[in-house]
Structure formats: structure tokens, C-alpha cells
mmCIF file of the N, C-alpha and C atoms, coordinates in Angstrom:
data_MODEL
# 
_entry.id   MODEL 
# 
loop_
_atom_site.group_PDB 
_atom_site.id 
_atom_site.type_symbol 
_atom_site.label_atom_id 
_atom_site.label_alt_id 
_atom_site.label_comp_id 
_atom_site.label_asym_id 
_atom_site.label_entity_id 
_atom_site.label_seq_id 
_atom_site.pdbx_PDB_ins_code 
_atom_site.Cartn_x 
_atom_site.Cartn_y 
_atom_site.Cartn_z 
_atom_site.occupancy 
_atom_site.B_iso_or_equiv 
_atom_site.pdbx_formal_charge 
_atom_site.auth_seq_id 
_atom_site.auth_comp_id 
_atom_site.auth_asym_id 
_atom_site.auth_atom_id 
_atom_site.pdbx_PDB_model_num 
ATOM 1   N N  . UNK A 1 1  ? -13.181 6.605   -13.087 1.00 0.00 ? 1  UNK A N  1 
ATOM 2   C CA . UNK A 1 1  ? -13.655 7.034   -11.783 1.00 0.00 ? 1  UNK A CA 1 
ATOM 3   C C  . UNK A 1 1  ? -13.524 5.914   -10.750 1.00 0.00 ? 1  UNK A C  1 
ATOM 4   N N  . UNK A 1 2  ? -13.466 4.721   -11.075 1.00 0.00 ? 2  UNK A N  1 
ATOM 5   C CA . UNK A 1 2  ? -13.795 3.827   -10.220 1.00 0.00 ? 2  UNK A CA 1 
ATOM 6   C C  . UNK A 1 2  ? -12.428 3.467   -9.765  1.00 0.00 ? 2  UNK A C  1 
ATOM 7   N N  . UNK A 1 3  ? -11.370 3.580   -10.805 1.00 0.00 ? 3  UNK A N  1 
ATOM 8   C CA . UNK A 1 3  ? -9.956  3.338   -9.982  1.00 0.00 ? 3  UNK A CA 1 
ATOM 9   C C  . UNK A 1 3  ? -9.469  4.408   -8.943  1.00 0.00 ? 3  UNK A C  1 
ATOM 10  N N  . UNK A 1 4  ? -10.357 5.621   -9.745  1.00 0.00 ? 4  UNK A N  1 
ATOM 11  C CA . UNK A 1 4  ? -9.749  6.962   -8.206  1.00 0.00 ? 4  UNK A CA 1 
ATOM 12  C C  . UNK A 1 4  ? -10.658 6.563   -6.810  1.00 0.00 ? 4  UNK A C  1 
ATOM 13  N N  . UNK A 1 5  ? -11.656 5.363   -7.100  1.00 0.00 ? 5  UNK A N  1 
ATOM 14  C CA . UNK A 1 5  ? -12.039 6.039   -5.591  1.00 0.00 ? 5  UNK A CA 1 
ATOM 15  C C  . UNK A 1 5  ? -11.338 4.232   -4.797  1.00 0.00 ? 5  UNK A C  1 
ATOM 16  N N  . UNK A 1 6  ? -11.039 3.665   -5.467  1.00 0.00 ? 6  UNK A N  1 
ATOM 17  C CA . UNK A 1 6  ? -9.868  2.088   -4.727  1.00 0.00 ? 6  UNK A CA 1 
ATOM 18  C C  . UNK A 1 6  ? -8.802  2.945   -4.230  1.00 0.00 ? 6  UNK A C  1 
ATOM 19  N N  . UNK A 1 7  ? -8.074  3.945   -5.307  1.00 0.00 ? 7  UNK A N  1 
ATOM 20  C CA . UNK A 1 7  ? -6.912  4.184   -4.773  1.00 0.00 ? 7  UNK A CA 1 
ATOM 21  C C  . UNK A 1 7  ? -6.588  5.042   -3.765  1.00 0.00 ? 7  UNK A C  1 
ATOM 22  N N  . UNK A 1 8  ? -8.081  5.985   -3.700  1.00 0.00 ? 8  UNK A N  1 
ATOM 23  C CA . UNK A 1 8  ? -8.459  7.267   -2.857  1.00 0.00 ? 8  UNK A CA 1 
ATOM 24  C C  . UNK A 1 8  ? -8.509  6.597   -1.414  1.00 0.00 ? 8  UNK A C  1 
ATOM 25  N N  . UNK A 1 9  ? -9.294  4.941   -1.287  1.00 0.00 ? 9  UNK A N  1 
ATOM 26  C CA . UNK A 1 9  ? -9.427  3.931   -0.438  1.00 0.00 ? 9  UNK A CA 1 
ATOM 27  C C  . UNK A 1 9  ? -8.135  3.665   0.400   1.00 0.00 ? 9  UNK A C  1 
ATOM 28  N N  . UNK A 1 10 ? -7.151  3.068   -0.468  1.00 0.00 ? 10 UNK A N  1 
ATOM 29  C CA . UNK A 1 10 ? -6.431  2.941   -0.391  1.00 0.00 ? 10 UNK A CA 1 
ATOM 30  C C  . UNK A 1 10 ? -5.249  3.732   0.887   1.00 0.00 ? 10 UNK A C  1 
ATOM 31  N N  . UNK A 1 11 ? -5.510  4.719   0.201   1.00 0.00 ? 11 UNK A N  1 
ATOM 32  C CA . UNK A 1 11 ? -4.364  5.949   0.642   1.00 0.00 ? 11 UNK A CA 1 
ATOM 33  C C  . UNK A 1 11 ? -5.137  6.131   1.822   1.00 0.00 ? 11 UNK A C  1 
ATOM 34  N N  . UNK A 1 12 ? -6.574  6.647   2.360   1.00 0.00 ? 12 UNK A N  1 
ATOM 35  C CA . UNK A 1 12 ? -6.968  6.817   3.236   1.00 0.00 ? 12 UNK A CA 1 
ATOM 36  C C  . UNK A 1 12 ? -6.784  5.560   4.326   1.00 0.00 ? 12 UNK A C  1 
ATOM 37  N N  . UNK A 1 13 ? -6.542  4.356   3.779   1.00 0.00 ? 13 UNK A N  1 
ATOM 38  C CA . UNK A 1 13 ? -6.822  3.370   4.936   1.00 0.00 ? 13 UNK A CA 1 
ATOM 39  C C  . UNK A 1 13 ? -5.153  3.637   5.727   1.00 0.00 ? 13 UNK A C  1 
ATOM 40  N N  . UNK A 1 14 ? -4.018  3.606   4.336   1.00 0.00 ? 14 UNK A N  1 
ATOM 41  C CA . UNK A 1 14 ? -2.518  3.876   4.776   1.00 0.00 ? 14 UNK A CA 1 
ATOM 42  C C  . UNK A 1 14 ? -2.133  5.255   5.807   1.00 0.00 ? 14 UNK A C  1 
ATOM 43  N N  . UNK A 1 15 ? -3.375  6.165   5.574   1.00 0.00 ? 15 UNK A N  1 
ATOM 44  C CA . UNK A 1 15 ? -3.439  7.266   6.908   1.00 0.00 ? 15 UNK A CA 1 
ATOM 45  C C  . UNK A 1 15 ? -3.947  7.147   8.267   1.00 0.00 ? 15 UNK A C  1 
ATOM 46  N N  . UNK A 1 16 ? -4.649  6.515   7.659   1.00 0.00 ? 16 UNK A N  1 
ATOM 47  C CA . UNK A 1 16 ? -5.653  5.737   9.228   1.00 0.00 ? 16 UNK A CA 1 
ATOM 48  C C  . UNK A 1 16 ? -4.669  4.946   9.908   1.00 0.00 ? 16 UNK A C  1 
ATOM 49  N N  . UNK A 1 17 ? -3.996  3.586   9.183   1.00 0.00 ? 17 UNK A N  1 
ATOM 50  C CA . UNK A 1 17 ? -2.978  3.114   9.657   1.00 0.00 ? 17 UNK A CA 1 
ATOM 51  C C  . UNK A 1 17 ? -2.119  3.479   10.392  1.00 0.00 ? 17 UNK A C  1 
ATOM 52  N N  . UNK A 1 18 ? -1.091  4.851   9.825   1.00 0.00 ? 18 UNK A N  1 
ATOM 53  C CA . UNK A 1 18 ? -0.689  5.734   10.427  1.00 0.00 ? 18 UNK A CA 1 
ATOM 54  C C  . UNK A 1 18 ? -1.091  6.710   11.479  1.00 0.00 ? 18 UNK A C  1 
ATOM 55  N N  . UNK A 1 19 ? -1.955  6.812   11.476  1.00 0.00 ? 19 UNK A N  1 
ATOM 56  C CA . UNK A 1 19 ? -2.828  7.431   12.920  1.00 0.00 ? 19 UNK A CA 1 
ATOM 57  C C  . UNK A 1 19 ? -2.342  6.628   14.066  1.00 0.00 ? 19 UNK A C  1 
ATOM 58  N N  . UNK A 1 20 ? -2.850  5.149   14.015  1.00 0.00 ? 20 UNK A N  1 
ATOM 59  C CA . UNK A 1 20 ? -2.931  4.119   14.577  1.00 0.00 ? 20 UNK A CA 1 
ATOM 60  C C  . UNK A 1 20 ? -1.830  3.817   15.281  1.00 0.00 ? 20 UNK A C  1 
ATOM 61  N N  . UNK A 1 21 ? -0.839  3.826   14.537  1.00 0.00 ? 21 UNK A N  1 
ATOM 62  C CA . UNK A 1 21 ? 0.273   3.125   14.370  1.00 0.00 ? 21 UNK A CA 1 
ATOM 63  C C  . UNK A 1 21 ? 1.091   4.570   15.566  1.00 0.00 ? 21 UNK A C  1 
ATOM 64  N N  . UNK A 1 22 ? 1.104   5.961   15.599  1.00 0.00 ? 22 UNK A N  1 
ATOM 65  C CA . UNK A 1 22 ? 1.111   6.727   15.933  1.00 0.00 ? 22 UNK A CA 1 
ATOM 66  C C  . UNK A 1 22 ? 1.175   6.866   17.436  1.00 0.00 ? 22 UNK A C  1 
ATOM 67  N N  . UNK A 1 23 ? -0.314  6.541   17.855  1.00 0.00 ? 23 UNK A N  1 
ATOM 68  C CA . UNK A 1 23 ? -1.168  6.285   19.249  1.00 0.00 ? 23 UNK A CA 1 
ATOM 69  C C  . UNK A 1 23 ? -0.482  4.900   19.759  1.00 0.00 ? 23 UNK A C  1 
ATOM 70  N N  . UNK A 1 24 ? -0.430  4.303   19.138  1.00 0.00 ? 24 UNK A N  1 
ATOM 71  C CA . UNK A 1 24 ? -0.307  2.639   19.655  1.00 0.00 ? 24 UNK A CA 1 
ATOM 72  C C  . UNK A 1 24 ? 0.677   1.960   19.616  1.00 0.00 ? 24 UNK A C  1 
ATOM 73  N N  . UNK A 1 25 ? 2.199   2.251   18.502  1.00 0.00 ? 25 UNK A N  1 
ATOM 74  C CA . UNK A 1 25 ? 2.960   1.993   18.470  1.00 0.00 ? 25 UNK A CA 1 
ATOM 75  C C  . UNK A 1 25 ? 3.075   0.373   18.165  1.00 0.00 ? 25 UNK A C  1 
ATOM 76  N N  . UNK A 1 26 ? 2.384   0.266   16.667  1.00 0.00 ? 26 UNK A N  1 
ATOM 77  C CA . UNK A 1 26 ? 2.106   -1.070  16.075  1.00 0.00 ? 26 UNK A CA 1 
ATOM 78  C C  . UNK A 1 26 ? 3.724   -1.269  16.194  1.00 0.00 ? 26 UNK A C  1 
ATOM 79  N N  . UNK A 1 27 ? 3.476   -3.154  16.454  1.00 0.00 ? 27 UNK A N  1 
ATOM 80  C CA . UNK A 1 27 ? 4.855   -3.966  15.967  1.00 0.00 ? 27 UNK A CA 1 
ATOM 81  C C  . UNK A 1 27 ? 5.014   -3.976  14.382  1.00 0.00 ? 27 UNK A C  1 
ATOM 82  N N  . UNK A 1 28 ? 6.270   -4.079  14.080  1.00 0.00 ? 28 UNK A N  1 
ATOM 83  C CA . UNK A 1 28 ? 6.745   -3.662  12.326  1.00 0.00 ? 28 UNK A CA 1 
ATOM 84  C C  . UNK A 1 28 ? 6.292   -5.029  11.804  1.00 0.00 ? 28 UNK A C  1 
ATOM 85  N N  . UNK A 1 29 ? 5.729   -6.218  12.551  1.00 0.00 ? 29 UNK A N  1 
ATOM 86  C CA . UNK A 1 29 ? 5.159   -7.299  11.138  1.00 0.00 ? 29 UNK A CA 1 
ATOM 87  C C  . UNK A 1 29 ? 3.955   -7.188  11.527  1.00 0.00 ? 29 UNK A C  1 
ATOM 88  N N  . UNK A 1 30 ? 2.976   -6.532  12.567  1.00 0.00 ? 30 UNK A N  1 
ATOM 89  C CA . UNK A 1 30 ? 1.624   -5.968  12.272  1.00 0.00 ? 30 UNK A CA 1 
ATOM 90  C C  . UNK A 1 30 ? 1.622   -5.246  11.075  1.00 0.00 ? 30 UNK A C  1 
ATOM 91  N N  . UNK A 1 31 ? 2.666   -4.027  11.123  1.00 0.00 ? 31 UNK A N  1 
ATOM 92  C CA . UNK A 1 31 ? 2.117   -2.342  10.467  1.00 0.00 ? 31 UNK A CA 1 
ATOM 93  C C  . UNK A 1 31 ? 2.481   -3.052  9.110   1.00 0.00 ? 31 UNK A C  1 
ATOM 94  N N  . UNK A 1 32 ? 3.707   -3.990  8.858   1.00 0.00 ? 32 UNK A N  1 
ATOM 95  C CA . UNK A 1 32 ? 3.459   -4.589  7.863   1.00 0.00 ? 32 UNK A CA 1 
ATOM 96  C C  . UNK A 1 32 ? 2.755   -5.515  6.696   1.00 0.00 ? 32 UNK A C  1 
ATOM 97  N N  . UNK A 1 33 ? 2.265   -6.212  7.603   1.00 0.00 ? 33 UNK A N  1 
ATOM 98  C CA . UNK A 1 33 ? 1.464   -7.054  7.380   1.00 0.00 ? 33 UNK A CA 1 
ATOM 99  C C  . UNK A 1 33 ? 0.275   -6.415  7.161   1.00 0.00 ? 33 UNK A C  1 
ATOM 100 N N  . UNK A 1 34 ? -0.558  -5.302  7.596   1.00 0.00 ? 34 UNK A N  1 
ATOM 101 C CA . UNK A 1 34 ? -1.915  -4.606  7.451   1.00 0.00 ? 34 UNK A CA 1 
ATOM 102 C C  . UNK A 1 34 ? -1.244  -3.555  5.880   1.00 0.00 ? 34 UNK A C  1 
ATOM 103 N N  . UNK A 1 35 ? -0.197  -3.015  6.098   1.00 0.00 ? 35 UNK A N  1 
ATOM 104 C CA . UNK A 1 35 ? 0.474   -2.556  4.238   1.00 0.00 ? 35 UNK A CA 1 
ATOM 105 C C  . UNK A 1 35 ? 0.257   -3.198  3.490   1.00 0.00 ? 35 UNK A C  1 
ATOM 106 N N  . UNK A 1 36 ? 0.713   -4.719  3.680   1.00 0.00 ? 36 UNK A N  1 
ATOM 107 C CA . UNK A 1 36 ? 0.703   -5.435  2.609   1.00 0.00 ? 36 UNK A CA 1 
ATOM 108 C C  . UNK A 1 36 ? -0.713  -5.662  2.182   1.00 0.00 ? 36 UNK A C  1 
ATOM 109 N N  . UNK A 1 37 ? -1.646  -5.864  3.168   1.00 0.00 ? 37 UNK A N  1 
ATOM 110 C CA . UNK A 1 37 ? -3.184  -6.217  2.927   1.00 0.00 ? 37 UNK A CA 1 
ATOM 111 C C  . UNK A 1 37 ? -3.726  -4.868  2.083   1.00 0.00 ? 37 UNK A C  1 
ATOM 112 N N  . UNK A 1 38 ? -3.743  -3.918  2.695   1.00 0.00 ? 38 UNK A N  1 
ATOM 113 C CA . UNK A 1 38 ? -3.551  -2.582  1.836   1.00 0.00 ? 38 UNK A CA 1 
ATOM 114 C C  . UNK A 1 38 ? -3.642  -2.392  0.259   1.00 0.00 ? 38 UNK A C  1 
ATOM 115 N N  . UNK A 1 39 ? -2.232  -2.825  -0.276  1.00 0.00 ? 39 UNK A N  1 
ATOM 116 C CA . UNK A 1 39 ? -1.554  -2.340  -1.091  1.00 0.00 ? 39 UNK A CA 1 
ATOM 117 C C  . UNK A 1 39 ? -2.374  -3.601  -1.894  1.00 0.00 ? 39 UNK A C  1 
ATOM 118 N N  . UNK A 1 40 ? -2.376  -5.003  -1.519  1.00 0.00 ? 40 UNK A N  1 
ATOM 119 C CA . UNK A 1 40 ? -2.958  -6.231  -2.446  1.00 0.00 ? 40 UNK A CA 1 
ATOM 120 C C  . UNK A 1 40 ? -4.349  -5.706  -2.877  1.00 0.00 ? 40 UNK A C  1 
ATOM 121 N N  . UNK A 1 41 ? -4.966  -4.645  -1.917  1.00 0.00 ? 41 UNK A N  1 
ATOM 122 C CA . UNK A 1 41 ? -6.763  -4.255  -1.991  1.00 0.00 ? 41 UNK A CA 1 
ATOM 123 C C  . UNK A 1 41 ? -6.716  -3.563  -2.982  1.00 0.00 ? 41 UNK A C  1 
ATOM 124 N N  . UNK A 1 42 ? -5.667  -2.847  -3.255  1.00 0.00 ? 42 UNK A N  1 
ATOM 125 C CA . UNK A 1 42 ? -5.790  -1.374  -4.126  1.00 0.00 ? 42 UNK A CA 1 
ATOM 126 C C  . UNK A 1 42 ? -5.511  -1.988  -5.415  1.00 0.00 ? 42 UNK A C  1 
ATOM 127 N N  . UNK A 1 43 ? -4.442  -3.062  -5.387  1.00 0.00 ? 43 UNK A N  1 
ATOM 128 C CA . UNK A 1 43 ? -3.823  -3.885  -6.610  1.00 0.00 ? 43 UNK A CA 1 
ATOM 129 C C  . UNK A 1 43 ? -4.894  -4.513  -7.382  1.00 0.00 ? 43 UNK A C  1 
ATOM 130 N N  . UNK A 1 44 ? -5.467  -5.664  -6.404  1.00 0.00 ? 44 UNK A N  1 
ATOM 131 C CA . UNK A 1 44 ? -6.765  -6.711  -7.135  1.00 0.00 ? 44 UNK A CA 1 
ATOM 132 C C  . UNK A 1 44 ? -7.682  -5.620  -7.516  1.00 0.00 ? 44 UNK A C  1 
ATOM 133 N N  . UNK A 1 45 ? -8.246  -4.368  -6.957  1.00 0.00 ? 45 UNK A N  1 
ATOM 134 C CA . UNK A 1 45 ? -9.015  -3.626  -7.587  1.00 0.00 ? 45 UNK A CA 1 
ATOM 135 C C  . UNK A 1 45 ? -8.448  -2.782  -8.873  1.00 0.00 ? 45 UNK A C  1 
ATOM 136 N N  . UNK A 1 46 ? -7.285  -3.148  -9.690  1.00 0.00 ? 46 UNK A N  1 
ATOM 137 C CA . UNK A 1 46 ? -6.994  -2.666  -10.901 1.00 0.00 ? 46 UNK A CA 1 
ATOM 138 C C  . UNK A 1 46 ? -6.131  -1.752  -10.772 1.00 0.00 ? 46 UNK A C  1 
ATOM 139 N N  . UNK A 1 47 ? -5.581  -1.111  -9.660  1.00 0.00 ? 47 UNK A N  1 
ATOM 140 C CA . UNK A 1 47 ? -4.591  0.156   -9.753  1.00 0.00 ? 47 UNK A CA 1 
ATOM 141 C C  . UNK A 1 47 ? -3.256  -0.551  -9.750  1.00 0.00 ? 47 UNK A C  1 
ATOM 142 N N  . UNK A 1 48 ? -2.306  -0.921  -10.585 1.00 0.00 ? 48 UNK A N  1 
ATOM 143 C CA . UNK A 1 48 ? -1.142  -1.553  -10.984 1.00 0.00 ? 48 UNK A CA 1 
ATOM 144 C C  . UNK A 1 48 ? -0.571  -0.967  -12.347 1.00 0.00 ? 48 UNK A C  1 
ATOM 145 N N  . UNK A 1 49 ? 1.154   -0.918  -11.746 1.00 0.00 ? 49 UNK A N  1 
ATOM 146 C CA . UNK A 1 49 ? 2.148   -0.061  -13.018 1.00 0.00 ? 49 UNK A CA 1 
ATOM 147 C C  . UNK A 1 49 ? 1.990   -2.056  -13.815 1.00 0.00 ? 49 UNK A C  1 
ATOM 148 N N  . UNK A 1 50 ? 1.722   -1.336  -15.202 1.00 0.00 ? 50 UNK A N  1 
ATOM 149 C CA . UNK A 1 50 ? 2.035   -2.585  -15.996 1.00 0.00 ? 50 UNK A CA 1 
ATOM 150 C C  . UNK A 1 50 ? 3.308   -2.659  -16.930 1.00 0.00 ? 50 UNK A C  1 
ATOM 151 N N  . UNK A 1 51 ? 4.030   -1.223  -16.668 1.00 0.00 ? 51 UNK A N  1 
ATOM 152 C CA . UNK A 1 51 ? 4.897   -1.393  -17.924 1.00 0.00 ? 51 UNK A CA 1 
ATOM 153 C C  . UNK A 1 51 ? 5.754   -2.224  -16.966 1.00 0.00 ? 51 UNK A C  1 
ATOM 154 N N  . UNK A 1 52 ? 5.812   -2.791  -15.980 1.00 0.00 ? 52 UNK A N  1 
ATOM 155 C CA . UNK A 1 52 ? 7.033   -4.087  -15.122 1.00 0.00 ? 52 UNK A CA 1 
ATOM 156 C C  . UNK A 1 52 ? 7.222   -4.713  -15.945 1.00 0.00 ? 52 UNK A C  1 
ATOM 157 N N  . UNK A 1 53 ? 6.167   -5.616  -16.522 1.00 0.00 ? 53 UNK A N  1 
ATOM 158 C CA . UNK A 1 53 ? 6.042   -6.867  -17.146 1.00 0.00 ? 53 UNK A CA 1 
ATOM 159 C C  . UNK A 1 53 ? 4.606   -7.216  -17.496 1.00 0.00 ? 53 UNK A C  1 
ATOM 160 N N  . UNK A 1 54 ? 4.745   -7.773  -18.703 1.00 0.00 ? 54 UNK A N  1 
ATOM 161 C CA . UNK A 1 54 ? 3.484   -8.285  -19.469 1.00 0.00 ? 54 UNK A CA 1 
ATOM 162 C C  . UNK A 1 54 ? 2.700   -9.158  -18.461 1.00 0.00 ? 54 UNK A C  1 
ATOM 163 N N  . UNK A 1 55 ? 3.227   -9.813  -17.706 1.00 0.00 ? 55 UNK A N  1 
ATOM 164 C CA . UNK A 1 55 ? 2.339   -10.949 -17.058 1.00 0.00 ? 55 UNK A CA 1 
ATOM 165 C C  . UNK A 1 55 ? 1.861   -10.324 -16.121 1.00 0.00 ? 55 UNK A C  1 
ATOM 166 N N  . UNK A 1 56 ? 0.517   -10.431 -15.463 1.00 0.00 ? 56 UNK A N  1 
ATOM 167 C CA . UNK A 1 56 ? -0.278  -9.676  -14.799 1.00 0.00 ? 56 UNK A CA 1 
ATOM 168 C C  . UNK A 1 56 ? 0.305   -10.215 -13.008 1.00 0.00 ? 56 UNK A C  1 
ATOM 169 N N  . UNK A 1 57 ? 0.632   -11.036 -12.656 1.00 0.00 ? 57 UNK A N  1 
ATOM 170 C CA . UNK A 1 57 ? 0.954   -11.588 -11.634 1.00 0.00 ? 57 UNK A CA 1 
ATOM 171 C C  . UNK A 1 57 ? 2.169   -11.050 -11.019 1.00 0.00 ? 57 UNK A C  1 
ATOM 172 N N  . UNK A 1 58 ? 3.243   -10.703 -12.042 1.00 0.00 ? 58 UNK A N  1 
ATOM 173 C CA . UNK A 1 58 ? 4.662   -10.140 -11.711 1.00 0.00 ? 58 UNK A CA 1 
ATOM 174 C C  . UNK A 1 58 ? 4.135   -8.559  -11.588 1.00 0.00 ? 58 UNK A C  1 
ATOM 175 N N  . UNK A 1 59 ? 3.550   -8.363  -12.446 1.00 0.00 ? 59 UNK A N  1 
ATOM 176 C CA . UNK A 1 59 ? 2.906   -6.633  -12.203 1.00 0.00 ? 59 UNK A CA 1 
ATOM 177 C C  . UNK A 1 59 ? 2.669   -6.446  -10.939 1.00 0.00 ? 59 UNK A C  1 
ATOM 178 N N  . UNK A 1 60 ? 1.819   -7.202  -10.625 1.00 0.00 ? 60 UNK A N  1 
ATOM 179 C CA . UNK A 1 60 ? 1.141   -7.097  -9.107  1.00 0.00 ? 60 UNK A CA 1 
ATOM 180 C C  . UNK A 1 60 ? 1.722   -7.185  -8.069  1.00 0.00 ? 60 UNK A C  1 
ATOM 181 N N  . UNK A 1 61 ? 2.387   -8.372  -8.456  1.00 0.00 ? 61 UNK A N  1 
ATOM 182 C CA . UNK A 1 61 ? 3.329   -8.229  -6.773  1.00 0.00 ? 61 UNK A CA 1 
ATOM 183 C C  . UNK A 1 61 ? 4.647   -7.066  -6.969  1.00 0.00 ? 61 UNK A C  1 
ATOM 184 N N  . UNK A 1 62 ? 5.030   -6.359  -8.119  1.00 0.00 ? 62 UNK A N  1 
ATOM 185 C CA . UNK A 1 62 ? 5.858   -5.573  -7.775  1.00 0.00 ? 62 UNK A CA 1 
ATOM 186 C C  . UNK A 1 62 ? 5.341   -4.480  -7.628  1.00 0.00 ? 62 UNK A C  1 
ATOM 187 N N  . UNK A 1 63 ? 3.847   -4.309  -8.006  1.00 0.00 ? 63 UNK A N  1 
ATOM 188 C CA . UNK A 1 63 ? 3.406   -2.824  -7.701  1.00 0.00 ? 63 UNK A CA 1 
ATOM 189 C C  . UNK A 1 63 ? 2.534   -2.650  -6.183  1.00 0.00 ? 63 UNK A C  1 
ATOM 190 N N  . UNK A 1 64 ? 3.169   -3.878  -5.491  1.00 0.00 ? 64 UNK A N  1 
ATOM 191 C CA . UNK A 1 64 ? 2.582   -4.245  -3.982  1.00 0.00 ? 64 UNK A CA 1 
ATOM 192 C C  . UNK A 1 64 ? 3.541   -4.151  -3.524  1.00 0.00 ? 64 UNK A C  1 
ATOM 193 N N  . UNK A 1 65 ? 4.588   -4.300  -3.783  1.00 0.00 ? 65 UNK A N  1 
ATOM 194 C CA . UNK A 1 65 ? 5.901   -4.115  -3.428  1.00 0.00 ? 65 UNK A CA 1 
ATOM 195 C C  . UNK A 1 65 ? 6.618   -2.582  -3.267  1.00 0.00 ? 65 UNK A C  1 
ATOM 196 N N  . UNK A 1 66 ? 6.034   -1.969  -4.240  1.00 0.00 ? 66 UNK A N  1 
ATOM 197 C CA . UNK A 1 66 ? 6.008   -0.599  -4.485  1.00 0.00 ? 66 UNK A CA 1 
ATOM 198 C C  . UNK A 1 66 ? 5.447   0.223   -3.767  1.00 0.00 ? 66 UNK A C  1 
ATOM 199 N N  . UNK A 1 67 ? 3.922   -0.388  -3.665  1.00 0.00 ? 67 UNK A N  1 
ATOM 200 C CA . UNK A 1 67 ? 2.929   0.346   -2.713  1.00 0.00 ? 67 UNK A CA 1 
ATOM 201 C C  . UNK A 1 67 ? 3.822   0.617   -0.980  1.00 0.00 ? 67 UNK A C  1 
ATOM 202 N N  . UNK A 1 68 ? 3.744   -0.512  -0.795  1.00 0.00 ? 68 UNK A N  1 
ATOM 203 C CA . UNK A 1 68 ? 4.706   -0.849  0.681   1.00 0.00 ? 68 UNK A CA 1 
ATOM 204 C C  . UNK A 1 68 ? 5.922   0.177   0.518   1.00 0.00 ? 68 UNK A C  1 
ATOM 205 N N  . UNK A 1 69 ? 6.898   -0.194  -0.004  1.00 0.00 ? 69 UNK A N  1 
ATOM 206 C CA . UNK A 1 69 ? 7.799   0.319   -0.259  1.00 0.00 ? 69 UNK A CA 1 
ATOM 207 C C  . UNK A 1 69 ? 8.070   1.974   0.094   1.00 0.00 ? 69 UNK A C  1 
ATOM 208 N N  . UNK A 1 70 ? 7.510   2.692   -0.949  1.00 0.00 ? 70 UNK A N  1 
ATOM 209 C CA . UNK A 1 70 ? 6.927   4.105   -0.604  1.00 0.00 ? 70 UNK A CA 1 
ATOM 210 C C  . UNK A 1 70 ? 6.542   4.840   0.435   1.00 0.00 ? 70 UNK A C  1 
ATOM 211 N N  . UNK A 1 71 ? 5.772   3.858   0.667   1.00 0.00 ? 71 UNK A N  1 
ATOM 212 C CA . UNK A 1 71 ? 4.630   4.251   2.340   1.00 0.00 ? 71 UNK A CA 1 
ATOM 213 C C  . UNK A 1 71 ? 5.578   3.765   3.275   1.00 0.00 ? 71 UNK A C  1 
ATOM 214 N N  . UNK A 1 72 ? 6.317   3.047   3.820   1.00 0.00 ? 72 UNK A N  1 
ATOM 215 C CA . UNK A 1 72 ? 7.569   2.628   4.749   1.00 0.00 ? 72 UNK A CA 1 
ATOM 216 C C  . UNK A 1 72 ? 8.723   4.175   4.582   1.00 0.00 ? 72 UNK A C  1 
ATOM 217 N N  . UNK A 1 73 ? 8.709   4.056   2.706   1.00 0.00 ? 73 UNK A N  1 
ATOM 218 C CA . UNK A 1 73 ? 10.011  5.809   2.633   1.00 0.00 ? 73 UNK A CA 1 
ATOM 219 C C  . UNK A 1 73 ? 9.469   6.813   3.437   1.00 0.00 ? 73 UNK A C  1 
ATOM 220 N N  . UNK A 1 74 ? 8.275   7.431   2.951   1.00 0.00 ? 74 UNK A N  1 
ATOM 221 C CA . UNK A 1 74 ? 7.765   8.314   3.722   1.00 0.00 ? 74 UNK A CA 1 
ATOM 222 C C  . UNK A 1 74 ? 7.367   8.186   5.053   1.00 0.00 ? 74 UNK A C  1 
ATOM 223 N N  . UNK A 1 75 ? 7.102   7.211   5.865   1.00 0.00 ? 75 UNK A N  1 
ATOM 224 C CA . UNK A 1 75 ? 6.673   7.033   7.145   1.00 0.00 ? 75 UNK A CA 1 
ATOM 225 C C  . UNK A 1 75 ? 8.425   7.046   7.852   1.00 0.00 ? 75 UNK A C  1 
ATOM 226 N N  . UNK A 1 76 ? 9.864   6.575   7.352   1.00 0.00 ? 76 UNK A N  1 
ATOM 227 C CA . UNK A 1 76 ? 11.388  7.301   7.506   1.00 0.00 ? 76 UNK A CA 1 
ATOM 228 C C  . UNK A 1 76 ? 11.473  8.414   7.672   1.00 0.00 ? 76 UNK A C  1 
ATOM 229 N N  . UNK A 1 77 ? 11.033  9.313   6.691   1.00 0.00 ? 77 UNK A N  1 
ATOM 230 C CA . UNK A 1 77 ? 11.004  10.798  6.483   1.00 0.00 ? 77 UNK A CA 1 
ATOM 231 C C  . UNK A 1 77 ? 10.367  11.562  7.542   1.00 0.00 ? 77 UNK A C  1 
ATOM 232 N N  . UNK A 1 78 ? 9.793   11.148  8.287   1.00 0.00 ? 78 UNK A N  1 
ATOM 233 C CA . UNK A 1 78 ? 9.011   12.540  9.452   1.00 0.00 ? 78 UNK A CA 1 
ATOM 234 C C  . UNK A 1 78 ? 9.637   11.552  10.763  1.00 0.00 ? 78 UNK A C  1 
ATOM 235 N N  . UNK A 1 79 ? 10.471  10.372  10.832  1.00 0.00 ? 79 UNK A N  1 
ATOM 236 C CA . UNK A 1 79 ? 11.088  10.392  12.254  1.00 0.00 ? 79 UNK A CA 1 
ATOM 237 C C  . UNK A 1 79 ? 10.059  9.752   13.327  1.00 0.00 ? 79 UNK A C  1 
# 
């Protein structure tokens, strides 16, 4: 339960963002830079793919990498 409600966190803050970002027309190393903060919140709170790699550090930054990643595809997709 406790990882659905980081990641539930998570996703809601990346909508809010997008709201934001919407109205205001964030610069791309703001909207980035607040992703990346994002995606590290959801990570250090335990939501990370581990089959990357055994070492917990490479996990993390590629499943921060991932997080970003995704959320940048889909924010392409609606234009």
C-alpha cells in the first residue's frame, strides 16, 4: 500500500506539473529539472524496476531516467 500511494504522489505531482506547464509555458530545464525532482521522490521512496541491475544505484538512476523519459513521450503525443 505504501508504494501505491508514492507512486499515486508521484503521477499526480507529473499532472499538476503539466497543468502548470500548460498555463505558463515552463522553460524545458525548469519542466525538466522539477521531472527529474519528481521521478528521484518516487525512486528514493522504493518504486524502482530492479531487474536493470543488481546494484541499487544503477537501478535508480535508470528508473529516473525512465520515469522522465515516458512523461517527456507522452507530453510529444498530445502536441
Amino acid at each position: 500500500m505504501g508504494l501505491l500511494v508514492y507512486l499515486c504522489g508521484g503521477a499526480l505531482g507529473f499532472f499538476l506539473l503539466g497543468l502548470v506547464d500548460d498555463k505558463a509555458q515552463l522553460k524545458a530545464k525548469v519542466k525538466l529539472a522539477l521531472q527529474t525532482a519528481l521521478a528521484l521522490c518516487v525512486v528514493a521512496a522504493g518504486v524502482r524496476a530492479d531487474f536493470f541491475s543488481a546494484n541499487p544505484l544503477i537501478g535508480g538512476a535508470l528508473s529516473t531516467a525512465w520515469i522522465v523519459l515516458i512523461a517527456n513521450s507522452f507530453n510529444l503525443l498530445d502536441n
